[in-house]
VOBA-1610 file (N, C-alpha, C; in pm, whole numbers, padded with zeros to 5 digits, always signed):
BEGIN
Unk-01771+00799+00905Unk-01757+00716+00786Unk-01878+00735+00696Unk-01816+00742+00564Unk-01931+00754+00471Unk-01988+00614+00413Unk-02110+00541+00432Unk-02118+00437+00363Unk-02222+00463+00273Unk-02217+00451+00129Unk-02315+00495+00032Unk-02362+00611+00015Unk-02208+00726+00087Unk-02292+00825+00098Unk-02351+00891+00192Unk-02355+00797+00291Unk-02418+00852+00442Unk-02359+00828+00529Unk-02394+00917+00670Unk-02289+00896+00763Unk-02366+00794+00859Unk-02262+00650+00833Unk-02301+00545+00881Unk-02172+00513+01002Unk-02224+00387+01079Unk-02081+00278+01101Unk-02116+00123+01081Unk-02222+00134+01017Unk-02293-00013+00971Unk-02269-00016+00850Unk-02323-00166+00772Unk-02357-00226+00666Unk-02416-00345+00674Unk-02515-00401+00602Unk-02592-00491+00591Unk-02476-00671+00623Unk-02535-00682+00724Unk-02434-00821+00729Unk-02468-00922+00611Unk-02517-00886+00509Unk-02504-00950+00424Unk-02369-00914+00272Unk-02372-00798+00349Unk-02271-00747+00218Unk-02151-00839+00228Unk-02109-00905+00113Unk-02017-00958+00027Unk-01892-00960+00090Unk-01873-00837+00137Unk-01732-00770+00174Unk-01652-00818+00323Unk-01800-00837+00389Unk-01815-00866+00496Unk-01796-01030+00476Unk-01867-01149+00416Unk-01924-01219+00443Unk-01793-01287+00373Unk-01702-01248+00227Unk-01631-01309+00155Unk-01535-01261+00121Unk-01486-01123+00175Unk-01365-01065+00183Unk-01373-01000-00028Unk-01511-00989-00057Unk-01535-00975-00216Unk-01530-00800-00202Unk-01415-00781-00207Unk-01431-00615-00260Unk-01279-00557-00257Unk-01252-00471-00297Unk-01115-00364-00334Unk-01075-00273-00184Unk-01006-00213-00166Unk-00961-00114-00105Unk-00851-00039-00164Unk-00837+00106-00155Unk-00754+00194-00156Unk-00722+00268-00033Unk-00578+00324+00012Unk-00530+00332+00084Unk-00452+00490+00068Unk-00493+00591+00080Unk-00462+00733+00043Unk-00395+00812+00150Unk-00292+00887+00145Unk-00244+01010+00236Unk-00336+01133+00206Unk-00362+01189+00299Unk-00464+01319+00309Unk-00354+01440+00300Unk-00335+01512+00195Unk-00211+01643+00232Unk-00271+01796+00231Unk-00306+01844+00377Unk-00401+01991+00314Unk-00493+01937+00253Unk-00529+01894+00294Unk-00705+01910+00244Unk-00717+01813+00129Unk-00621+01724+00070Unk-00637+01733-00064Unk-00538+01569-00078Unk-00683+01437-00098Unk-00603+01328-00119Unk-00491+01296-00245Unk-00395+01253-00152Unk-00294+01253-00239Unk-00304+01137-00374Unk-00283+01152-00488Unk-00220+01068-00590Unk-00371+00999-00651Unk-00504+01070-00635Unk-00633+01058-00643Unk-00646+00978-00761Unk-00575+01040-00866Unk-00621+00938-00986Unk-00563+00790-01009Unk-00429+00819-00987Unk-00357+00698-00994Unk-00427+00570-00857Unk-00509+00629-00794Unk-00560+00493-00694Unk-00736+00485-00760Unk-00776+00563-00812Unk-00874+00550-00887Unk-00846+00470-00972Unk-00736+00508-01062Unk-00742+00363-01136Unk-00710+00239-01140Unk-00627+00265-01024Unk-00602+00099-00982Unk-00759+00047-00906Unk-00830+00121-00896Unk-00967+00043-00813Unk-01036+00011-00938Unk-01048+00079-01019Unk-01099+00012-01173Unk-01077-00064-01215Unk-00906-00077-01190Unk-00896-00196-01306Unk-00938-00316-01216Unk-00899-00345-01108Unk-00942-00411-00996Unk-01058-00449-00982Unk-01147-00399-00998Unk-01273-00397-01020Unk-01345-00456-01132Unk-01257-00449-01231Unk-01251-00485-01364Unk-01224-00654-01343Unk-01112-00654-01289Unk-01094-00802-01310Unk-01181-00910-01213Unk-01231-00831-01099Unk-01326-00922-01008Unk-01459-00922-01046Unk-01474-00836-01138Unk-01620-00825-01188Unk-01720-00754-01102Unk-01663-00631-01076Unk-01772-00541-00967Unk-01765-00381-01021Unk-01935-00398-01011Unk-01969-00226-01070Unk-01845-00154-00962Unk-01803-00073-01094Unk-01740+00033-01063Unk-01811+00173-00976Unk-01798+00202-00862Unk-01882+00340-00847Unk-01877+00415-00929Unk-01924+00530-00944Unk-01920+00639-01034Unk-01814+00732-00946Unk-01692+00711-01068Unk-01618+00798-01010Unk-01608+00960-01003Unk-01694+01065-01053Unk-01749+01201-00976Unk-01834+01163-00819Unk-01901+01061-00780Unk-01933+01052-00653Unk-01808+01050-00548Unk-01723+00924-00575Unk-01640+00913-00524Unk-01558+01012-00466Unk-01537+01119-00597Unk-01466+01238-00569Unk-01490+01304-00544Unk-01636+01369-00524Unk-01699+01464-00409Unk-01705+01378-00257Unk-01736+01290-00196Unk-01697+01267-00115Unk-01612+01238-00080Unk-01493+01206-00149Unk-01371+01207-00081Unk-01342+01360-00087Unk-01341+01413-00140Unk-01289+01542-00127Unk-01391+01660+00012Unk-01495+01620+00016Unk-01589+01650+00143Unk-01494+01628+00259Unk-01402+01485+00269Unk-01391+01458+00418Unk-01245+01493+00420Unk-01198+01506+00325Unk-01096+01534+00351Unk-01044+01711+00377Unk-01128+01771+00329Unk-01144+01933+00279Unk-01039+01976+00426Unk-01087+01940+00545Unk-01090+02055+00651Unk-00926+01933+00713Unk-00841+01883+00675Unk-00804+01736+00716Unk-00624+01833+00641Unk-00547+01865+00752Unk-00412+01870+00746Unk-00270+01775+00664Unk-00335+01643+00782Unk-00204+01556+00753Unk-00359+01437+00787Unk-00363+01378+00745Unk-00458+01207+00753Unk-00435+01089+00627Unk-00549+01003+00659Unk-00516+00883+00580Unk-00697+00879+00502Unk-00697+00838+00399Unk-00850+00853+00333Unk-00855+00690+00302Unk-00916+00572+00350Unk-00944+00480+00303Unk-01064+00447+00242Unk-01083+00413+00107Unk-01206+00371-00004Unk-01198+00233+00008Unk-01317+00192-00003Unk-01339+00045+00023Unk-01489+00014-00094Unk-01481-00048-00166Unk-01552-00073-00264Unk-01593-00226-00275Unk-01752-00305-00226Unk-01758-00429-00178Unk-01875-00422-00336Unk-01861-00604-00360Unk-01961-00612-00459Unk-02098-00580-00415Unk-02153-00561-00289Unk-02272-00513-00230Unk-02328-00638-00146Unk-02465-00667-00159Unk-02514-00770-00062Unk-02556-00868-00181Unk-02584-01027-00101Unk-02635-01087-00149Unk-02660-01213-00063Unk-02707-01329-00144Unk-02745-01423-00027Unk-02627-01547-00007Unk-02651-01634+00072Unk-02576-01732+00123Unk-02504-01801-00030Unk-02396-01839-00030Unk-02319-01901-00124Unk-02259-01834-00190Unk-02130-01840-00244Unk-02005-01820-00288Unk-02031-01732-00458Unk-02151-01788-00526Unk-02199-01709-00719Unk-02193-01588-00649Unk-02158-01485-00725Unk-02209-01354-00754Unk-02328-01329-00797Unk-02385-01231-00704Unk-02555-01265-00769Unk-02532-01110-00927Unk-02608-01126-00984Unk-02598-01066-01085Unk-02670-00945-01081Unk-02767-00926-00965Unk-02816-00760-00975Unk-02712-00660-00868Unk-02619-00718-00800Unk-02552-00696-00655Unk-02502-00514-00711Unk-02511-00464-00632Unk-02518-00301-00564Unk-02403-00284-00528Unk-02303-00257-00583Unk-02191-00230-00480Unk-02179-00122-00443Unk-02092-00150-00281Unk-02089-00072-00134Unk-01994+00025-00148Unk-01985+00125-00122Unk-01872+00191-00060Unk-01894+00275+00025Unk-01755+00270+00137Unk-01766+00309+00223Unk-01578+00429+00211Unk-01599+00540+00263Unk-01529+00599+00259Unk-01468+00683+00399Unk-01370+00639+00453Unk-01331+00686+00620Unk-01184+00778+00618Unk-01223+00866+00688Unk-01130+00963+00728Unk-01019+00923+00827Unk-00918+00908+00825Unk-00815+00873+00987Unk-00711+00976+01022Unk-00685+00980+01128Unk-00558+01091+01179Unk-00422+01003+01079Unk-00334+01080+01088Unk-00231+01022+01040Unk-00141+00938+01162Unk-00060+00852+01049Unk-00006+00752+01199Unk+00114+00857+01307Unk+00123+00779+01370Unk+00225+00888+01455Unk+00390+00819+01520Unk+00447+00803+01313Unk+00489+00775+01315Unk+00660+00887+01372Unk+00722+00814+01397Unk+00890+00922+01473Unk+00886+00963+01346Unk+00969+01105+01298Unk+01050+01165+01194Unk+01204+01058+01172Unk+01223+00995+01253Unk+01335+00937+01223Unk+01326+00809+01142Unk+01187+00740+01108Unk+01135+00620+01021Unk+01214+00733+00879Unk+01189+00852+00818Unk+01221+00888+00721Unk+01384+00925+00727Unk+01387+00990+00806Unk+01541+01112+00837Unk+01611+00971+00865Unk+01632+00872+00944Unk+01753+00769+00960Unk+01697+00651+00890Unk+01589+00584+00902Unk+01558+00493+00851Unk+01478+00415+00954Unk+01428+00234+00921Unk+01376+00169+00982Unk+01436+00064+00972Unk+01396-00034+01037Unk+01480-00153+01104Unk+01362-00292+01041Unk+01397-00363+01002Unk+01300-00468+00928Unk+01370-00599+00968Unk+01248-00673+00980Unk+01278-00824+01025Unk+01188-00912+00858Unk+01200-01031+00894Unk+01132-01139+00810Unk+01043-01180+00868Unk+00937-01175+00797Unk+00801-01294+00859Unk+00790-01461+00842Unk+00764-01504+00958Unk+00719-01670+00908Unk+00650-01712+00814Unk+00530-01605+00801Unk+00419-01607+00747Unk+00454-01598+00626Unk+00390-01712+00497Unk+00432-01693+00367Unk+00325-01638+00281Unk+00375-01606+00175Unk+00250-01533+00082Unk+00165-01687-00004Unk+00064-01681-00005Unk+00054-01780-00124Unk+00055-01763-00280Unk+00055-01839-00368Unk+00086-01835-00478Unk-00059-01854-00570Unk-00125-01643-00615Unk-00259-01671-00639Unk-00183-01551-00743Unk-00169-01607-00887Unk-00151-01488-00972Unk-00302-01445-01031Unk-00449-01515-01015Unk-00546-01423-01054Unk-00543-01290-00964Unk-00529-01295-00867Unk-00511-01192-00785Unk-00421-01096-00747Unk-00318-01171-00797Unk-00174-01099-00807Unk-00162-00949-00846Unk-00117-00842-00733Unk-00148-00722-00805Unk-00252-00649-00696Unk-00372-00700-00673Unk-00510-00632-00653Unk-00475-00600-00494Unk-00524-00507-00487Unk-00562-00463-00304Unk-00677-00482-00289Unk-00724-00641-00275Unk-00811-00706-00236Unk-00813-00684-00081Unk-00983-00744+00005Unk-01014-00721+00090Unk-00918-00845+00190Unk-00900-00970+00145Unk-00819-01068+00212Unk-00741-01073+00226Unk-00699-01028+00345Unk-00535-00964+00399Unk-00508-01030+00495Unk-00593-01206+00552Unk-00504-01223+00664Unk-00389-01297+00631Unk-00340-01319+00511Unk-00151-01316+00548Unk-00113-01214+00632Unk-00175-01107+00595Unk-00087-00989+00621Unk-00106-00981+00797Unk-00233-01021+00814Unk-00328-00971+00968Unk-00191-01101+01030Unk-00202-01211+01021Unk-00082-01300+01063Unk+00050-01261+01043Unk+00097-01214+00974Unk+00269-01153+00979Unk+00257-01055+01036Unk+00149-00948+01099Unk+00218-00848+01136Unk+00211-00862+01327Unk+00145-01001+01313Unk+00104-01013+01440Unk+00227-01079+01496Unk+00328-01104+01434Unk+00458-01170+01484Unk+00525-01110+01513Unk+00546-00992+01561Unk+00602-00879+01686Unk+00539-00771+01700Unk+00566-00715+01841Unk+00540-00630+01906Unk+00635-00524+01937Unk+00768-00537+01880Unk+00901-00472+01913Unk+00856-00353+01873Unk+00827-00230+01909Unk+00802-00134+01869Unk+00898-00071+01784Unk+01035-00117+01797Unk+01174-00091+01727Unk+01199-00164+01597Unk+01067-00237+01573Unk+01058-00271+01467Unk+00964-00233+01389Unk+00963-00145+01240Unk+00885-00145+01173Unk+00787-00174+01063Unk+00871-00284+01022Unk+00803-00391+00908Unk+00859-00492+00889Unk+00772-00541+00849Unk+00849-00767+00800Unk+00853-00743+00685Unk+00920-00844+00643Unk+00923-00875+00463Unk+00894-01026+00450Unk+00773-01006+00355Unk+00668-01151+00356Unk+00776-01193+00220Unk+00756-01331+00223Unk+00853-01429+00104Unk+00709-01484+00037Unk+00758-01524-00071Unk+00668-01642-00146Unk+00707-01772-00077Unk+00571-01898-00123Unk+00664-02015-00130Unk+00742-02095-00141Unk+00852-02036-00236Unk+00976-02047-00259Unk+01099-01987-00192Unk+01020-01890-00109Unk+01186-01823-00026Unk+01214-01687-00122Unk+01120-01623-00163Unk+01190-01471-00244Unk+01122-01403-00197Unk+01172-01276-00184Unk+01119-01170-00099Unk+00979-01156-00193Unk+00860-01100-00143Unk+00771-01052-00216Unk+00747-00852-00201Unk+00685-00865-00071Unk+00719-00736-00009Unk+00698-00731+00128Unk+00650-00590+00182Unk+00645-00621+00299Unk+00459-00586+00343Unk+00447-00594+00473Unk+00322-00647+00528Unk+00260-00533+00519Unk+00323-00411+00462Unk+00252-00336+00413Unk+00272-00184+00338Unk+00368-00253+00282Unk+00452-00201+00194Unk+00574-00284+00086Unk+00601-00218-00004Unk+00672-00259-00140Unk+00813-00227-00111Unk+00888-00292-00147Unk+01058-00304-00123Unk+01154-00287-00260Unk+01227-00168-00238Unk+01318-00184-00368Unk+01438-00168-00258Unk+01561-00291-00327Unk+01723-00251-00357Unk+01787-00236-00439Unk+01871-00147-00392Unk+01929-00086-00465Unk+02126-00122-00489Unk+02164-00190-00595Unk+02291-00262-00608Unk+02348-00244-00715Unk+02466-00145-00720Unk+02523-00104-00850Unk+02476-00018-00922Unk+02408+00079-00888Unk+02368+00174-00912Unk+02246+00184-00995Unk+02182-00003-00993Unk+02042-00014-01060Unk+01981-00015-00938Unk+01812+00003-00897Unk+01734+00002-00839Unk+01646-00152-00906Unk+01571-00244-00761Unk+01509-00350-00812Unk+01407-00431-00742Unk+01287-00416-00788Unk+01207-00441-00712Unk+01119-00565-00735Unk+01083-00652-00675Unk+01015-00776-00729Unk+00905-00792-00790Unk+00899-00884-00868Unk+00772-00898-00982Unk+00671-00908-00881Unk+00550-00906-00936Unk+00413-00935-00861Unk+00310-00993-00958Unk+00416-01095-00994Unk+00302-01196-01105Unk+00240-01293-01021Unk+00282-01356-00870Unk+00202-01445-00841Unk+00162-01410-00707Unk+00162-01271-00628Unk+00147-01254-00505Unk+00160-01119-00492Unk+00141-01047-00414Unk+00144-00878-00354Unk+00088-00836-00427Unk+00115-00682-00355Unk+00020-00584-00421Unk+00091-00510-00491Unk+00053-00442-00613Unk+00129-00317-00707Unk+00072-00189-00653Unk+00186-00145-00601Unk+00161-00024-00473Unk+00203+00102-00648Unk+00064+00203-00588Unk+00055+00304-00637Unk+00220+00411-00610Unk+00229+00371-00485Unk+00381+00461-00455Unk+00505+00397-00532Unk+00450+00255-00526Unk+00557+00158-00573Unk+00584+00193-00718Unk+00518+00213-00814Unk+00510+00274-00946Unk+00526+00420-00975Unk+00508+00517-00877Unk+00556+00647-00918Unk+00686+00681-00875Unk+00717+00586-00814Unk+00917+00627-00731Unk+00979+00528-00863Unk+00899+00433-00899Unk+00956+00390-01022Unk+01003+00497-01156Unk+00864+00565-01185Unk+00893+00631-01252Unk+01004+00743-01229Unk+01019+00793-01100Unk+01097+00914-01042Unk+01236+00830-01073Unk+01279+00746-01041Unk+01377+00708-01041Unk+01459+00666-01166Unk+01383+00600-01261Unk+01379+00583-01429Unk+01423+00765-01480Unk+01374+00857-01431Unk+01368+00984-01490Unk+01479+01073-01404Unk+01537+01018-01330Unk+01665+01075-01245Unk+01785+00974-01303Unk+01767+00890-01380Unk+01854+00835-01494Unk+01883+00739-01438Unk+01792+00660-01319Unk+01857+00496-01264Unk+01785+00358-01330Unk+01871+00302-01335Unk+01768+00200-01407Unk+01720+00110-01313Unk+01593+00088-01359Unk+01491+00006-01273Unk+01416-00128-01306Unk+01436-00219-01272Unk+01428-00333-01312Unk+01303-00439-01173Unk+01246-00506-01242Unk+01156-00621-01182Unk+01225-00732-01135Unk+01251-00788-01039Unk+01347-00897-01053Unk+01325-00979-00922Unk+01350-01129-00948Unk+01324-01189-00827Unk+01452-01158-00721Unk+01383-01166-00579Unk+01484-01163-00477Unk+01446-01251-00403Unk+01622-01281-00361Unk+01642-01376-00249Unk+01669-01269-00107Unk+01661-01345-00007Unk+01743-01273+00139Unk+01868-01239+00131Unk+01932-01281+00073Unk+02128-01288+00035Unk+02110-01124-00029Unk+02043-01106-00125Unk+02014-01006-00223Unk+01978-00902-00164Unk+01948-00901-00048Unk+01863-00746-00006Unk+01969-00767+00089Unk+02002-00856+00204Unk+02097-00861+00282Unk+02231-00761+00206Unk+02259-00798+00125Unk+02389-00764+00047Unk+02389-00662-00055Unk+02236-00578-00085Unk+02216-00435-00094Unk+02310-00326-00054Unk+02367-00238-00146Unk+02434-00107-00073Unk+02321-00041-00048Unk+02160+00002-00034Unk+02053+00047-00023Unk+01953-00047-00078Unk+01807-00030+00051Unk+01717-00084+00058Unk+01627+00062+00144Unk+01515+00086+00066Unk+01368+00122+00101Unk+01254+00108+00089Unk+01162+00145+00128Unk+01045+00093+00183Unk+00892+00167+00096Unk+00844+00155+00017Unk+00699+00245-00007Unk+00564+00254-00001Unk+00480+00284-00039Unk+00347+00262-00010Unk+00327+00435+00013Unk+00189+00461-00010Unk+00126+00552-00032Unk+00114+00703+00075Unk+00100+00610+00187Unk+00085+00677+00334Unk+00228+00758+00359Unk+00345+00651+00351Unk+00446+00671+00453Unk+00558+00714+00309Unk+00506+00698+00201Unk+00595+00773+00116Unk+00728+00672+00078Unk+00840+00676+00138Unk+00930+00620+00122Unk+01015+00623+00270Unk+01010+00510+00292Unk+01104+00460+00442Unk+01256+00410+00372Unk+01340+00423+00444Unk+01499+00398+00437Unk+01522+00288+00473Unk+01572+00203+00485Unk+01610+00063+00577Unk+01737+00067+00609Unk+01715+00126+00755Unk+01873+00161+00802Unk+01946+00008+00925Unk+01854-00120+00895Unk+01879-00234+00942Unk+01762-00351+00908Unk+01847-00473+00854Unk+01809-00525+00786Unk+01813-00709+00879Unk+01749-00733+00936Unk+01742-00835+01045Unk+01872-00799+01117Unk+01894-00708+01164Unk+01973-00704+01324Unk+02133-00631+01237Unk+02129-00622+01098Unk+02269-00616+01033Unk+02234-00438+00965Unk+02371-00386+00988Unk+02307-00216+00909Unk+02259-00237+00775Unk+02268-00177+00701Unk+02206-00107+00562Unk+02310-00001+00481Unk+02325+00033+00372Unk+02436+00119+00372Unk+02337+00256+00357Unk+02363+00336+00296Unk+02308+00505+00325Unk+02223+00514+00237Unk+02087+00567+00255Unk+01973+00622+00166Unk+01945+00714+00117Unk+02073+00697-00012Unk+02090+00782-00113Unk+02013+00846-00207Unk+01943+00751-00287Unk+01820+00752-00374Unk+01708+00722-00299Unk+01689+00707-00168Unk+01571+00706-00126Unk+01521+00841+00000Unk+01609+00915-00012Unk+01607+01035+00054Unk+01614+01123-00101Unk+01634+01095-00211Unk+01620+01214-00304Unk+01473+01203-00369Unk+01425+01104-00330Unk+01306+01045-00417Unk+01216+01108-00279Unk+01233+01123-00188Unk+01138+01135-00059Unk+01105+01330-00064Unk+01258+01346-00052Unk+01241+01525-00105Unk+01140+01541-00243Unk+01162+01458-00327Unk+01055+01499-00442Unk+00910+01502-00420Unk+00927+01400-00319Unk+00759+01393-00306Unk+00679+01471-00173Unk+00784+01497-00093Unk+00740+01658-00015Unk+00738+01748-00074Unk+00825+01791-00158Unk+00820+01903-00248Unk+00705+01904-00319Unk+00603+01803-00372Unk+00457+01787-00450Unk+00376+01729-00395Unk+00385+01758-00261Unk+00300+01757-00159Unk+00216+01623-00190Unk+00302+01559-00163Unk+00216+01376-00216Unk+00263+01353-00046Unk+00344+01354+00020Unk+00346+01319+00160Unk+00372+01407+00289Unk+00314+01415+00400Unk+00308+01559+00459Unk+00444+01581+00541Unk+00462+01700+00501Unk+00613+01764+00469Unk+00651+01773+00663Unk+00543+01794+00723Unk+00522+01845+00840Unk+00616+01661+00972Unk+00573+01580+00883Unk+00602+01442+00920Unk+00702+01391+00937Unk+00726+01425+00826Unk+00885+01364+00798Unk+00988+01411+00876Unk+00969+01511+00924Unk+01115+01560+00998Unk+01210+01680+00918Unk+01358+01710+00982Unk+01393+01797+00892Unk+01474+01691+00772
//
């Protein structure tokens, strides 16, 4: 792990990140040598950064070391983590604060070819999202909703929950973004008061807008995805998952989410080697 630059596995237990969950993360697929979708998560750490009020690194550093660890790296995962730096006891931002980054290399998950080629099987979480639209959006460091919903099975035959708001509408899932697909529009839920705006989540948008489907923001209920002719799964890593069962009930066929998945092996945004045939 790179922290500031150096090959650490520490940081000052005073850093921020540590102490107040005060910092960003990005979440990258490694393809050949070469992190995937680099700018588009660069700028979501900016703007992010922007709105919490934390020096931005200099992004040419960033990108020589990420590109250092990833150089010799097949199929992996590149996580950036960007903390407002250290400071002392209490909740102000101190105003000279240094921010941290730390930059780590991982194997890729080892996930079956059949999460892509047939699909995955999704349950609901207990666990609700809360209702924080300053934050709404950000891949902030405070994820134990998420650390609590994913801790509510062990079924290995299961691969993701779908977290609700306070109200009972789907938001997404525990670690990943959800579109269905009904009538030949594609539709994925707002993220004005909760989740994250997944970098994958916005370029299958665009892919899909430009393969002539229309794509729309929209609240969902359980009835609504239940009653989907297609439902899949995105996020950065795993590209696009199928949902070939939907709490214990099938899914219909992953039409547009197997043409959108070929696009993005084909531009080597997810490793081709993974997915299966």
């Amino acid at each position: 792990m790179l922290v500031n630059g150096r090959w650490s596995e520490t940081l000052p237990a005073s850093d921020r990140g540590l102490q107040y969950g005060d910092g960003l993360f990005e979440t990258l697929a490694v393809v050949h040598g070469r992190p995937a979708l680099w700018d588009a998560h660069m700028a979501r750490l900016q703007a992010g950064c922007r709105r919490l009020g934390i020096t931005m690194p200099d992004a040419g550093t960033l990108s020589e070391e990420a590109e250092s660890l990833a150089r010799a790296c097949r199929a992996g995962v590149l996580k950036v983590v960007v903390t407002r730096g250290s400071g002392g006891r209490g909740y102000a931002p101190p105003s000279d604060a240094e921010p941290t980054r730390l930059l780590s290399l991982h194997p890729y998950p080892d996930y079956p070819p059949s999460h892509w080629r047939d699909g995955v099987a999704v349950r609901v979480c207990r666990q609700r999202l809360g209702s924080q639209p300053a934050l709404a959006g950000l891949k902030h460091l405070n994820r134990l909703e998420q650390v609590m919903a994913r801790a509510e099975w062990d079924d290995p035959e299961i691969a993701e929950g779908l977290m609700l708001s306070q109200n009972g509408e789907v938001v997404e899932g525990t670690m990943s973004n959800l579109f269905v697909v009904s009538g030949g529009a594609a539709v994925t839920p707002p993220l004005e008061d909760a989740g994250v705006a997944g970098v994958m989540r916005g370029l299958v948008m665009e892919r899909l807008r430009e393969s002539g489907v229309a794509v729309r923001e929209q609240r969902l209920n359980l009835s609504a995805v239940a009653g989907a002719d297609e439902a899949f799964l995105t996020n950065s890593v795993i590209g696009v998952w199928p949902v070939r069962a939907f709490e214990g009930a099938s899914m219909g066929a992953p039409i547009h989410a197997h043409r959108v998945l070929r696009e993005l092996v084909a531009e080597g945004l997810v490793p081709a080697e993974e997915t299966g045939p």
